[in-house]
VEXVODO-740719 format. One record per residue (C-alpha): residue number from 1; x, y, z. Coordinates in pm, whole numbers. Example, Ala and Ser with C-alpha at 12.3 -4.5 7.8 and 13.67 -1.06 7.14 Angstrom:
% residues 2
<pt resi="1" u="1230" v="-450" w="780"/>
<pt resi="2" u="1367" v="-106" w="714"/>
***
This chain:
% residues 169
<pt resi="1" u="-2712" v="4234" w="-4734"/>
<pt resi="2" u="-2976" v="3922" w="-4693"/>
<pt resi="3" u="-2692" v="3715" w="-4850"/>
<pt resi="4" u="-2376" v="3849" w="-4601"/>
<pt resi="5" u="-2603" v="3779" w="-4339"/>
<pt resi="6" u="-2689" v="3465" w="-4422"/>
<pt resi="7" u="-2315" v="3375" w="-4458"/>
<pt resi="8" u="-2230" v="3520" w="-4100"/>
<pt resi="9" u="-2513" v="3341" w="-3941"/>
<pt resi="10" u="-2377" v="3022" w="-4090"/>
<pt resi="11" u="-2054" v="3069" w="-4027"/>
<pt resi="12" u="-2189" v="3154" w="-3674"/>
<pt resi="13" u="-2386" v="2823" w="-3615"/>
<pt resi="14" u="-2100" v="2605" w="-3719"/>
<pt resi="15" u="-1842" v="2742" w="-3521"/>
<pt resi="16" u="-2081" v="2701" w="-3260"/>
<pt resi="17" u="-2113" v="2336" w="-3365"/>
<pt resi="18" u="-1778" v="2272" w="-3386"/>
<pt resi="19" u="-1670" v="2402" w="-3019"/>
<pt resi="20" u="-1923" v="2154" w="-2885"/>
<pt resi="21" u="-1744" v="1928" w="-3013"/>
<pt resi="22" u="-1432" v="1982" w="-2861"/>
<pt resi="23" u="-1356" v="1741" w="-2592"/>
<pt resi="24" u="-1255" v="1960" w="-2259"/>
<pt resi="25" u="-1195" v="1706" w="-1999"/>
<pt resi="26" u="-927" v="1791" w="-1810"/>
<pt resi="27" u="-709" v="1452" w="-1743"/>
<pt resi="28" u="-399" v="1486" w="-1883"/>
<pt resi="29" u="-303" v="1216" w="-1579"/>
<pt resi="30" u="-508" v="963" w="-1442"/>
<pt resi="31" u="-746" v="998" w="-1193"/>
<pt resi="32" u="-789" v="734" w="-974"/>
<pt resi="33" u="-1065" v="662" w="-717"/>
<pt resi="34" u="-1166" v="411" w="-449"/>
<pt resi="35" u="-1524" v="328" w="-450"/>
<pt resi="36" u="-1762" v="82" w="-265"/>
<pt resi="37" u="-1458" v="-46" w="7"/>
<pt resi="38" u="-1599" v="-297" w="191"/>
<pt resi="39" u="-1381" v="-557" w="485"/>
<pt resi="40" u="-1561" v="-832" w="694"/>
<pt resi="41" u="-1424" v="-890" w="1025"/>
<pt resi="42" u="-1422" v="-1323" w="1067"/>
<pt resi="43" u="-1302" v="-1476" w="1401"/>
<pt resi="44" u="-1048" v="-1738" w="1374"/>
<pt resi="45" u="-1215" v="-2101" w="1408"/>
<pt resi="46" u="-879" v="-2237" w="1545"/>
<pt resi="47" u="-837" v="-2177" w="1911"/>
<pt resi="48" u="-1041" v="-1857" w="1895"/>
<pt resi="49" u="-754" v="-1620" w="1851"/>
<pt resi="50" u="-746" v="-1352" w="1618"/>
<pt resi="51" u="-952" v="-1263" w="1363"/>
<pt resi="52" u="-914" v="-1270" w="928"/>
<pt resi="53" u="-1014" v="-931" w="724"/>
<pt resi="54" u="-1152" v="-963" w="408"/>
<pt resi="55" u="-1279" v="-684" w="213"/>
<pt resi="56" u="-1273" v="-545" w="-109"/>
<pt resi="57" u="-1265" v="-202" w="-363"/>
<pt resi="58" u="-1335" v="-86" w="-685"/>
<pt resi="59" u="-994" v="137" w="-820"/>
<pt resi="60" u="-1174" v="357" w="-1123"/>
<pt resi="61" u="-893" v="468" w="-1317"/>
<pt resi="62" u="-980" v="766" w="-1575"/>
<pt resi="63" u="-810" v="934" w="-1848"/>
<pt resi="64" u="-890" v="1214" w="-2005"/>
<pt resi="65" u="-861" v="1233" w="-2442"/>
<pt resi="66" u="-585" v="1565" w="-2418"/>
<pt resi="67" u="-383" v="1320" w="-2218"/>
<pt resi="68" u="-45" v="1279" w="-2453"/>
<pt resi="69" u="-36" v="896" w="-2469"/>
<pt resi="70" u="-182" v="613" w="-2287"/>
<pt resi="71" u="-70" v="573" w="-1945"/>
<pt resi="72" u="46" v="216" w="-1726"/>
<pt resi="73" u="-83" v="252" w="-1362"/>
<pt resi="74" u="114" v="17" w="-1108"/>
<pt resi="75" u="-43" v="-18" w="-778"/>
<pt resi="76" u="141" v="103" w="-482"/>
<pt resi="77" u="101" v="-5" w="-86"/>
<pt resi="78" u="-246" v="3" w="37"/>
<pt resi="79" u="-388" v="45" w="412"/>
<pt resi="80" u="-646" v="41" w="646"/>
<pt resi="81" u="-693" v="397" w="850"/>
<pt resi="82" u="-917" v="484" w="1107"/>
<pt resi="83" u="-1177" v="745" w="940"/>
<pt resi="84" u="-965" v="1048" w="1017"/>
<pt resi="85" u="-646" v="920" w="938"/>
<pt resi="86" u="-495" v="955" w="1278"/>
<pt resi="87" u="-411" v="586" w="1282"/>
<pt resi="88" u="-299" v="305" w="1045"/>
<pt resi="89" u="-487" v="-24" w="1174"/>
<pt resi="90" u="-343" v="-249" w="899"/>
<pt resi="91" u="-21" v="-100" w="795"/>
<pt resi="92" u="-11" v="-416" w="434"/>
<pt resi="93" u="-385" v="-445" w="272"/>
<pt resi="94" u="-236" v="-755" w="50"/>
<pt resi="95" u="-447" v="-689" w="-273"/>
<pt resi="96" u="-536" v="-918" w="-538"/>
<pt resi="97" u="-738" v="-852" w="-887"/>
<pt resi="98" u="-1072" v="-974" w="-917"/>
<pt resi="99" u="-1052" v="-1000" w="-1264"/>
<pt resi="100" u="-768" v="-1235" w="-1356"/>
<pt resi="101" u="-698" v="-1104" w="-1711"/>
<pt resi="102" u="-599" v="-773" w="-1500"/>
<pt resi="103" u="-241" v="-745" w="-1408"/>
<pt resi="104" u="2" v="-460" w="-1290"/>
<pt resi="105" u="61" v="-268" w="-1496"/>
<pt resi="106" u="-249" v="-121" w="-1608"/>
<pt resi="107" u="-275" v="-13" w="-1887"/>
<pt resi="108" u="-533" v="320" w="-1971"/>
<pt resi="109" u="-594" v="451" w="-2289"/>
<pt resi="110" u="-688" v="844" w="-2389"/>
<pt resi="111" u="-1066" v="918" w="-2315"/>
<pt resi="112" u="-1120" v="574" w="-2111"/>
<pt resi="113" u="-1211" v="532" w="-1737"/>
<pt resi="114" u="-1110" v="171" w="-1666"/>
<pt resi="115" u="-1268" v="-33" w="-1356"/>
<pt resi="116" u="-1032" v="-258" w="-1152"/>
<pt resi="117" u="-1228" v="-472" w="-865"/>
<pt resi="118" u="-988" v="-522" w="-612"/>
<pt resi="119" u="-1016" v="-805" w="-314"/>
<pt resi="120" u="-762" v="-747" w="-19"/>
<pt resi="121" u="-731" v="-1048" w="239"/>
<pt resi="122" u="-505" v="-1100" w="570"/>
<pt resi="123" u="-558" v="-1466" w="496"/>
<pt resi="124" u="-320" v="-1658" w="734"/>
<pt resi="125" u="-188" v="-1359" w="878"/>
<pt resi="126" u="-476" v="-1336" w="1129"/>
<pt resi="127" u="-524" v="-1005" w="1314"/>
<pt resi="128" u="-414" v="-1008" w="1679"/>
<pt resi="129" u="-691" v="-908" w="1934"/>
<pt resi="130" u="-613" v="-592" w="1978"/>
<pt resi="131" u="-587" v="-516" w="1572"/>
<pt resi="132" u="-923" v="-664" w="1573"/>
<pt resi="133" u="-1094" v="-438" w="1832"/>
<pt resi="134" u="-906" v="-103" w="1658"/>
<pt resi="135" u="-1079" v="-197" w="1338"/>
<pt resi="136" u="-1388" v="-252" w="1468"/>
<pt resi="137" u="-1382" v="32" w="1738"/>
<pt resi="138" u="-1239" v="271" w="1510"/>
<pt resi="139" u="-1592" v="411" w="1407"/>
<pt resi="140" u="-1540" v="372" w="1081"/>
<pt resi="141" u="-1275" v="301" w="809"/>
<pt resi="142" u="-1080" v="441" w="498"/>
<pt resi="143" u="-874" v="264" w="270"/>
<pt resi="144" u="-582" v="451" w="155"/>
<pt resi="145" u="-295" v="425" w="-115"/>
<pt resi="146" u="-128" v="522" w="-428"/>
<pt resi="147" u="-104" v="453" w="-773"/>
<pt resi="148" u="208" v="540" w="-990"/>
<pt resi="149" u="85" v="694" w="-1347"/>
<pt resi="150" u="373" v="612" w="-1584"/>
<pt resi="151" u="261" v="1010" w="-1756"/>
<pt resi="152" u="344" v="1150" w="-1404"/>
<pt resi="153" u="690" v="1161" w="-1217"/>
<pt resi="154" u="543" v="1092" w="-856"/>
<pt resi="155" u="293" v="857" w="-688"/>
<pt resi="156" u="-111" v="971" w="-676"/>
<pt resi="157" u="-236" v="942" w="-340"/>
<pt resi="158" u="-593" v="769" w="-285"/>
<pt resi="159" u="-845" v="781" w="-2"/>
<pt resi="160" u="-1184" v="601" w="-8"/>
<pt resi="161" u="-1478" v="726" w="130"/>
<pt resi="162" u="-1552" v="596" w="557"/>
<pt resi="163" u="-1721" v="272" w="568"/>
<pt resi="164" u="-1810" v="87" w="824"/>
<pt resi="165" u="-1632" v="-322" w="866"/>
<pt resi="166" u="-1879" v="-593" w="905"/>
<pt resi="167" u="-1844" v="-915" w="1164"/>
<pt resi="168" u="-1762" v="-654" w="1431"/>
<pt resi="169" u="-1952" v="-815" w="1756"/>
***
């Protein structure tokens, strides 16, 4: 009996050993999220009209390693809400990579979370006056969008968290 218990117990410990093993992370697509948005208000130094948002975001893109193949993410339209939604203060956040050995597609391998800074800038296109006070009056800000996950047949939605613009006066 010493010896058939021995065996069970064995047996036991390495099945137990070999479920921890198993990797249970549930992204089969990829998850996306918007952290640390950021925008700086900056009046316009030419005639004093209008004002330039700048800002910036960091798009974590995560797959899981059950996913079925690696995945290209293209970036959809991005925007600047008010903090409930209610309102779209900049309808065209024109993005830009940080990191110029990024490009769109992105591509995301099985069991990999890959980090994309993103800067956004109005540049040229200044904000009128009254787009400046809504972003700055709006009591705080989200960022929204969408990615498109080439393992998925529709776009992901994204919201950041509320942040607050700087530059406001």
């Amino acid at each position: 009996m010493t010896a058939a218990r021995t065996t069970l117990l064995a047996a036991a410990g390495l099945a137990l050993v070999a479920t921890a093993c198993v990797n249970t992370d549930p992204a089969v697509f990829v998850e996306a999220r918007i952290t640390g948005p950021s925008a700086i208000v900056t009046a316009s130094s030419v005639g004093g009209f209008g004002a330039k948002l700048d800002g910036a975001l960091l798009l974590s893109l995560h797959l899981g390693a059950r996913a079925s193949g690696p995945s290209k993410v293209s970036l959809r339209a991005f925007s600047l809400t008010n903090a409930d939604q209610t309102a779209t203060l900049v309808a065209t956040l024109p993005i830009a990579f940080v990191d110029t050995s990024q490009h769109d597609p992105i591509d995301v391998e099985p069991d990999s979370t890959v980090p994309v800074p993103i800067a956004f800038s109005t540049g040229k296109a200044l904000l009128t006056a009254d787009e400046q006070a809504a972003v700055c009056n709006a009591g705080g800000l989200r960022i929204v969008g969408a990615i498109q996950d080439s393992l998925q047949s529709g776009a992901t939605p994204l919201t950041s968290d509320v942040f607050l613009p700087t530059g406001c006066k």
